[in-house]
C-alpha positions in Angstrom: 0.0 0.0 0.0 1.6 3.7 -0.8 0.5 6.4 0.7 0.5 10.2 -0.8 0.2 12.1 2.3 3.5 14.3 0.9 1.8 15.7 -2.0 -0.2 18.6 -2.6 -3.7 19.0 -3.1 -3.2 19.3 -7.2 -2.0 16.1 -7.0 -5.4 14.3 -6.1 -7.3 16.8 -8.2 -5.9 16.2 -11.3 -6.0 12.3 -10.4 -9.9 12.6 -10.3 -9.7 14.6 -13.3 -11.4 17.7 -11.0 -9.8 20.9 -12.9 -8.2 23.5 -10.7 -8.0 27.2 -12.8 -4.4 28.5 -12.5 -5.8 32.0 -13.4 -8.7 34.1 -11.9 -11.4 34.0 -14.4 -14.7 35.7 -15.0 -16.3 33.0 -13.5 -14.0 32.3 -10.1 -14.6 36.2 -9.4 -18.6 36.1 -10.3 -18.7 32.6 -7.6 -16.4 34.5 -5.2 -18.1 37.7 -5.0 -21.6 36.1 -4.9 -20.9 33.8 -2.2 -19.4 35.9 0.5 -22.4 38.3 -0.4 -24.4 35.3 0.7 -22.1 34.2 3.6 -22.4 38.0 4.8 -26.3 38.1 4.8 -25.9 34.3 6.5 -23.8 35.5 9.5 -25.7 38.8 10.0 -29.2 37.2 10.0 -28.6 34.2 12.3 -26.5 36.4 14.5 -30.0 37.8 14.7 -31.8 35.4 15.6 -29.6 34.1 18.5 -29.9 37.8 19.7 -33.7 37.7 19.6 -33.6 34.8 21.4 -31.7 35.8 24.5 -33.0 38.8 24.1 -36.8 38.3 24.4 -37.5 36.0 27.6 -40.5 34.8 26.0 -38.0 32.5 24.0 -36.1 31.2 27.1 -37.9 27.3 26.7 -35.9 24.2 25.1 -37.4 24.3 21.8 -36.4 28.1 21.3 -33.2 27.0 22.4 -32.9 24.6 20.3 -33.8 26.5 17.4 -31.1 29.2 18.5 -28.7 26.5 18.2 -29.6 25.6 15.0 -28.7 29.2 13.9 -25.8 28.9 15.4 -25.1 25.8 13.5 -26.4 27.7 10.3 -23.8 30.6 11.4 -21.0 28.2 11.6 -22.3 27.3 8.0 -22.0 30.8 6.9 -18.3 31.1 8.6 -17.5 27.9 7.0 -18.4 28.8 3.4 -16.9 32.4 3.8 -13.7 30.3 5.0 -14.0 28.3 1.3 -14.5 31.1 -0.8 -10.8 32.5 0.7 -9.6 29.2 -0.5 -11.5 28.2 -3.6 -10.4 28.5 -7.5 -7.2 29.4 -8.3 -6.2 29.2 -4.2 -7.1 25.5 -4.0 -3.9 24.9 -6.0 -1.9 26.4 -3.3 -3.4 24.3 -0.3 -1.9 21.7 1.7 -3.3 18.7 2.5 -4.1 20.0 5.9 -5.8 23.0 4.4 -7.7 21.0 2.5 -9.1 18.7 5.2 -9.6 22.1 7.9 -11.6 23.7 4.5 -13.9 20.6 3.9 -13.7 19.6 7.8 -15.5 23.2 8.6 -18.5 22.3 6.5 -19.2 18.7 6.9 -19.1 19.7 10.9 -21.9 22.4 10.0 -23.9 20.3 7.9 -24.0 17.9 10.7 -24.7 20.0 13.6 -27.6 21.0 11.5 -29.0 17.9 11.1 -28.2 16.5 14.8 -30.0 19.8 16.1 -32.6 19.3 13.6 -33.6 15.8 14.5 -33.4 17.1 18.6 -35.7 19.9 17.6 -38.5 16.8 16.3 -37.8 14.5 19.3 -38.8 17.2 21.4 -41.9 18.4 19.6 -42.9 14.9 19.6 -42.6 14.6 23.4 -44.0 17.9 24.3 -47.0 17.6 21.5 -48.1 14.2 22.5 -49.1 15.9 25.7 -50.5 19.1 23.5 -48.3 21.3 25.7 -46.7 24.3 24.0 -42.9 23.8 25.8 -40.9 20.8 26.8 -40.5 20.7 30.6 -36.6 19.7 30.0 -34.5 21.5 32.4 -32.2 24.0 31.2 -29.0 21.7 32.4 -30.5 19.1 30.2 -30.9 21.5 27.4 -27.4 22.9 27.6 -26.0 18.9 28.0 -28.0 18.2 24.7 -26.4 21.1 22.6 -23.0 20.3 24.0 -23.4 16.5 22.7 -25.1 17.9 19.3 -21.9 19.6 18.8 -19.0 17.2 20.3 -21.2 14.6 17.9 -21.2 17.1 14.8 -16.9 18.2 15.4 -16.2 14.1 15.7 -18.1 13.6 12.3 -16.3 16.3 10.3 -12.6 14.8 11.6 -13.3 11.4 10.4 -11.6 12.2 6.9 -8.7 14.0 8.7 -8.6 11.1 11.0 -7.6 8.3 8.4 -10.9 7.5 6.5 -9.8 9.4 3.0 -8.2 8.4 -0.2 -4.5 9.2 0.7 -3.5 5.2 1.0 -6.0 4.2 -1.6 -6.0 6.7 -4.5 -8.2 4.3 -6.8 -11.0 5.3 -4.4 -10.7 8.8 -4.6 -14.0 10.7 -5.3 -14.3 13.0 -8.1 -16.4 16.1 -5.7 -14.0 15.7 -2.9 -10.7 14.6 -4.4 -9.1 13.6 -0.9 -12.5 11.6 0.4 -13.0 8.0 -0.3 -15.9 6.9 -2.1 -17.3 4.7 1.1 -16.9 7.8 3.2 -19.6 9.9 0.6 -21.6 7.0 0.8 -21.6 6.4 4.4 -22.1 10.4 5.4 -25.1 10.9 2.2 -26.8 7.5 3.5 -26.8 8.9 6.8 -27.9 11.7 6.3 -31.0 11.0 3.9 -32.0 8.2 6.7 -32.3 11.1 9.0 -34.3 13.1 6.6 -36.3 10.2 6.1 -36.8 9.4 10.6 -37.5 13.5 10.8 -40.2 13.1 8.1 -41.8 10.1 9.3 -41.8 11.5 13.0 -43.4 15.2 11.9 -46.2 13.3 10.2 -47.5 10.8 13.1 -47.1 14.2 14.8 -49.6 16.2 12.4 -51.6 13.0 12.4 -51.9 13.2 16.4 -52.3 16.9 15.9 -55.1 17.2 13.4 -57.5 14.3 16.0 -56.5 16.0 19.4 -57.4 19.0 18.2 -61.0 18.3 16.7 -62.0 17.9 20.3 -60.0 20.8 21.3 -62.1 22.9 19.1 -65.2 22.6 21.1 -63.4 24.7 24.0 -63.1 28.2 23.1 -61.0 28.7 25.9 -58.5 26.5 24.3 -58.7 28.1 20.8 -55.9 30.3 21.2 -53.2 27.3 22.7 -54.2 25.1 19.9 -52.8 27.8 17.2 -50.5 28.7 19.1 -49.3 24.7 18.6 -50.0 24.3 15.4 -48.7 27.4 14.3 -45.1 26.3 16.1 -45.4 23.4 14.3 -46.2 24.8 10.8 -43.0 27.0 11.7 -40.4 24.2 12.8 -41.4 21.9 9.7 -40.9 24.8 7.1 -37.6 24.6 9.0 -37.4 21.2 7.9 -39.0 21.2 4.7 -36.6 23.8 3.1 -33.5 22.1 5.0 -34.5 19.0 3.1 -35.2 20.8 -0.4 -31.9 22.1 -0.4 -29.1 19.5 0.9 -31.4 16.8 -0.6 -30.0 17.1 -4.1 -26.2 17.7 -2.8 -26.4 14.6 -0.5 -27.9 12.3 -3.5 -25.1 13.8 -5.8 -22.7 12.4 -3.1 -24.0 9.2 -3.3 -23.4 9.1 -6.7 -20.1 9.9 -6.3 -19.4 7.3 -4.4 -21.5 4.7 -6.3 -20.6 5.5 -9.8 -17.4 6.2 -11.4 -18.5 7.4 -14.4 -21.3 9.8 -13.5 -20.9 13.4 -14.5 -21.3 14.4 -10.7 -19.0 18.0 -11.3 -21.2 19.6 -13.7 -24.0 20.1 -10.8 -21.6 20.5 -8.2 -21.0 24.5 -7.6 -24.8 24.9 -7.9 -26.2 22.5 -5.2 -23.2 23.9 -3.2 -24.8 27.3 -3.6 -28.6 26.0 -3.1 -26.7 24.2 0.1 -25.5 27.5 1.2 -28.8 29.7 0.6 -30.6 27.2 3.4 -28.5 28.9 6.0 -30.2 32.4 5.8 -33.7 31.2 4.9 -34.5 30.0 8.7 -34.6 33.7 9.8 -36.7 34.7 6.6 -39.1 31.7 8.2 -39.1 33.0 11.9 -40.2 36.5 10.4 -43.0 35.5 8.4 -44.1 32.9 10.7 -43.4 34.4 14.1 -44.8 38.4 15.1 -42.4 37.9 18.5 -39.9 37.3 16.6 -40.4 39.6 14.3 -41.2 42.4 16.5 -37.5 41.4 19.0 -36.2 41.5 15.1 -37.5 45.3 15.0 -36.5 46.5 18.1 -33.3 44.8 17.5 -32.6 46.7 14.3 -33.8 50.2 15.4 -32.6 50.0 18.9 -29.6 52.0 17.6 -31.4 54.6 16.1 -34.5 55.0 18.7 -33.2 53.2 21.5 -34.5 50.0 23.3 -36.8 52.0 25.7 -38.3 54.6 23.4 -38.8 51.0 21.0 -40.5 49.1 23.6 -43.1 52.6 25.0 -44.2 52.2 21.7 -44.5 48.4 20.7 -46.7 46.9 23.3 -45.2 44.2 23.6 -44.5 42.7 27.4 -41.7 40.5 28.0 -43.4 39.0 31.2 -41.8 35.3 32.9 -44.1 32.7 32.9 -44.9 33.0 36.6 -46.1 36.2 35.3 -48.3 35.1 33.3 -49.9 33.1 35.1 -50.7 35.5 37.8 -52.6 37.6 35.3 -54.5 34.6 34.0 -55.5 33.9 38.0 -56.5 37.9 37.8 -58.8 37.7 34.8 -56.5 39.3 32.8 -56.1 37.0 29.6 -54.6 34.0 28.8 -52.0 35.3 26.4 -50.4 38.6 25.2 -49.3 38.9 22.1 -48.5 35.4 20.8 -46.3 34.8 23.6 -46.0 31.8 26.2 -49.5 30.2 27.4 -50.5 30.3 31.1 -50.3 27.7 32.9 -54.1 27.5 33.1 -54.9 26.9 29.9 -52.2 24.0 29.7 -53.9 22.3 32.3 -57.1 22.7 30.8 -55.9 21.3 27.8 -54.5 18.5 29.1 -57.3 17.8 31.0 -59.5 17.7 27.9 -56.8 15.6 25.8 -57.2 12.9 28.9 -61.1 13.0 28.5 
């Protein structure tokens, strides 16, 4: 067996017949320029989100923080990519093989975050919804232990290659996308991940299934109408999440797996455009909490003008209360409503719910 760990990155490329421009082109400065425009808007909008989030105390539950996490995740994406487009087109050429690994290392370890934190986000809406409660009764040191594994899991999966399960001893299985990655490692990671597409799927729909019987009965207590939006409405949000995660690393993942399957499939000519519909996921979570969530998109507001208005002279005007939940509850034992603005539920009507999902 020989090993290639001395040469360069040129090398492997031009041993999977993967061209590498020696000169900037029209092209490499178009795909440049374009992407860290779209890495820019990436960080700046998920860096607003995880503001809004600790920020607005009516997020402070598990699922919000998981969903902060996943823009963090979808930051790291954004970091990631930005990180590639220093060292993409005519730069590859000048990589080491370390470089290389670090470059690719950096995204895979996104991708997967993503996905971990994704599935976490659909365990827990299956445990809370089965119960037709609005927020997981997880304590936050379970919450922060969970994100902490999500990560450690996601950091371990993007070393792999690095670690020893790449091409360098075995050029004949080289990959034509990833020169340095073998073949079984595209097909291991794209299988993976499309079976966890596939669990996420199948647990959201037993989930809607659940959903769409409970409440029937639900609707005959007009107390109760408001919580029941408010859950569905969660649960329209967090599988938009989903659904546009899955349009766009779908057809990136399946054009691994034909890398690694097929020698002969033209798998480069699609490549830089599934990279980019890869990217454009990352910024299309916040687009989804704004259209999908006013608290969210009102923290977004106050967010944006609090340097021009200030956060006080924001919030005389917005009417919206960032009460605890304890709060809440107390003005529900007053009379005074059972929600304020799309926020968290009092505790009453969760227990009247329950009570009528037991009946």
């Amino acid at each position: 067996m020989v090993c290639y760990d001395q040469e360069n990155v040129s090398f492997f490329y031009n041993m999977s017949k993967k061209n590498i421009s020696e000169r900037w082109q029209t092209k490499d400065y178009v795909m440049v320029s374009l992407g860290l425009l779209v890495c820019a808007f990436v960080i700046f909008a998920n860096i607003l989100v995880m503001l809004a989030i600790f920020m607005n105390r009516r997020f402070h539950y598990p699922i919000y923080y998981l969903l902060g996490n996943l823009a963090a995740a979808d930051l790291f994406a954004g970091i990631s990519y930005m990180h590639l487009m220093f060292h993409t087109g005519p730069w590859t050429i000048k990589l080491s093989v370390h470089q290389w690994f670090v470059r690719q290392g950096l995204i895979d370890t996104s991708l997967t975050a993503s996905v971990i934190n994704l599935m976490a986000i659909a365990l827990e809406r299956h445990q809370t919804i089965f119960t037709m409660q609005l927020h997981s009764k997880m304590t936050n040191h379970r919450v922060v232990l969970l994100i902490v594994g999500i990560w450690l899991i996601a950091i371990v999966l993007g070393l792999v290659p690095s670690m020893g399960w790449n091409c360098i001893c075995d050029i004949q299985q080289c990959s034509n996308m990833a020169p340095l990655y073998s073949r079984s490692y595209l097909v291991f990671w794209a299988v993976l991940n499309l079976l966890t597409f596939t669990v996420m799927v199948a647990v959201y729909t037993r989930i809607f299934i659940y959903v769409r019987r409970k409440t029937h009965r639900m609707s005959q207590h007009t107390s109760q109408v408001k919580h029941k939006e408010t859950v569905v409405n969660l649960m329209k949000t967090v599988v938009m999440i989903l659904g546009c995660f899955v349009v766009c690393w779908t057809p990136g993942l399946v054009l691994l797996l034909l890398d690694g399957l097929c020698k002969s499939c033209d798998v480069l000519t699609f490549e830089k455009f599934f990279l980019v519909l890869a990217e454009c996921n990352s910024f299309m979570n916040p687009i989804i909490y704004s259209y999908r969530d006013n608290d969210m998109r009102v923290t977004f507001k106050r967010i944006l003008c609090f340097p021009c208005l200030g956060w006080q002279q924001k919030d005389e005007h917005s009417g919206v209360r960032f009460n605890t939940l304890e709060q809440e509850a107390r003005k529900a034992r007053d009379g005074d409503g059972a929600q304020t603005n799309g926020g968290p539920l009092v505790l009453k009507d969760a227990e009247n719910m329950q009570d009528s999902t037991e009946s």
